[in-house]
N, C-alpha and C positions, 0 to 999 in steps of 0.2 A: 504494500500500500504506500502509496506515496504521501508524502504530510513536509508542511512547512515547521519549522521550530520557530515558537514566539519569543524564548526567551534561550538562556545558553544552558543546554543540559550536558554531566559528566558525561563522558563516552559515546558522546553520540554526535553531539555538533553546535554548534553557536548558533543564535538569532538569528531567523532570518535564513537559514538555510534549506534548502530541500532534499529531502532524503526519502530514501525507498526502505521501509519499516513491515515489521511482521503486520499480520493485518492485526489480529489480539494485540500485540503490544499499544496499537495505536487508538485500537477501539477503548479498550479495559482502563488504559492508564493515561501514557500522553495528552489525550484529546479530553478526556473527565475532569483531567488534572489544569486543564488551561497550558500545558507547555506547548502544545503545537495544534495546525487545525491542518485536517485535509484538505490537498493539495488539486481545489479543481477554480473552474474558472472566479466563481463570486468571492473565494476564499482569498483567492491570488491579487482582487482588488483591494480587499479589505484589508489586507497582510500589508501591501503599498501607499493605503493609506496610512495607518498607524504607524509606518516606518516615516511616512514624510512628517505626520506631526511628530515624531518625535524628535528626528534631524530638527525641524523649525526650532520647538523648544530648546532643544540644546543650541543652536545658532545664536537663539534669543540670550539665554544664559552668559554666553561665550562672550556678547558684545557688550553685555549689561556688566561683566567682568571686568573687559578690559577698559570700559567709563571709568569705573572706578576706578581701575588701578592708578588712569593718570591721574583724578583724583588725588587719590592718595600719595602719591609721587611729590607732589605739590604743598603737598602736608606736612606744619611741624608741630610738633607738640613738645608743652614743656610742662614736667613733673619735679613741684618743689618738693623734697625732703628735708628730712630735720637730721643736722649733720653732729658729732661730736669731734673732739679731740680727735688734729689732725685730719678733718673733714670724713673722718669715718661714718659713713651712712648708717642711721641707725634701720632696722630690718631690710627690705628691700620693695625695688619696682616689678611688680609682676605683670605676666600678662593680665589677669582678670584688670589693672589699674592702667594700662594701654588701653584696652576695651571700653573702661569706663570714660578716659578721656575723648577717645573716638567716640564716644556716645556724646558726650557732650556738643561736641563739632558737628552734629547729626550722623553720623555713620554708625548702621547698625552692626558692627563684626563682633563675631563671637570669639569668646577667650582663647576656642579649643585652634581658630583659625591664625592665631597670631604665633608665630613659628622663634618662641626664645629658649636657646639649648639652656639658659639656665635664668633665676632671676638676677637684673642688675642689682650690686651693691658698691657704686661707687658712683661717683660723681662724673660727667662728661657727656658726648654727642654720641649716640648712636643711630644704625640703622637698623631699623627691624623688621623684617621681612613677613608679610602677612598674604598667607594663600585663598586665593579668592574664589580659584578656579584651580580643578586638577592640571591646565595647565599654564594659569596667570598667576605670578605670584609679584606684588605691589612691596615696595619700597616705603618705610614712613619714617622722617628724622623726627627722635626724639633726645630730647634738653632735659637733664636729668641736675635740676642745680639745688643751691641752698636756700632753704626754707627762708 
């Protein structure tokens, strides 16, 4: 039997392919399951639709990504801390406190998106690199000075 796959199945083939399948395997499971629909003429229009809105969507995603990023490129932010002896930073800049700053600026980015190997604890200019998109990731200078 022949059948399109809707979405990516182990061992058998990715999205959007068409494959020649036991006819049981496709009746009993695949096609019940929502993974693939038989491959005939109304199936194969419907299959091209849902493929074009999804391309759209993700085009849509991809452009609204890179808005931002130059956005955010453009972007500085400055986070006072409260310094001791020696301008030792007392605890540190986290992402959640990037995020919250970029909230204030209007930009909704979530904490999990802002890409810091650890939190700052000193005083100075960084870059911080914030992924927007699997494959845009935006630039933000942040001022990290005394209270």
């Amino acid at each position: 039997m022949r059948i399109i796959l809707l979405r990516d199945f182990e061992n058998l083939g990715n999205a959007g392919e068409q494959m020649e399948v036991k006819r049981g395997f496709a009746r009993n499971y695949l096609i019940p399951q929502g993974i693939a629909l038989l491959a005939n003429k109304n199936n194969m229009k419907k299959f091209e639709e849902i493929a074009r809105l999804k391309k759209n969507k993700i085009d849509r995603a991809l452009k609204n990504s890179e808005n931002l990023a130059n956005k955010l490129k453009a972007l500085s932010l400055t986070v006072p801390v409260k310094v001791g002896e020696e301008d030792r930073v007392f605890g540190s800049v986290t992402s959640q406190v990037i995020a919250d700053q970029l909230a204030e600026k209007g930009y909704e980015i979530d904490k999990r998106q802002i890409q810091l190997e650890e939190p700052i604890k000193a005083l100075g200019i960084y870059d911080i690199p914030v992924r927007l998109h699997a494959e845009i990731t935006a630039s933000v200078k942040l001022w990290v000075i005394k209270e």
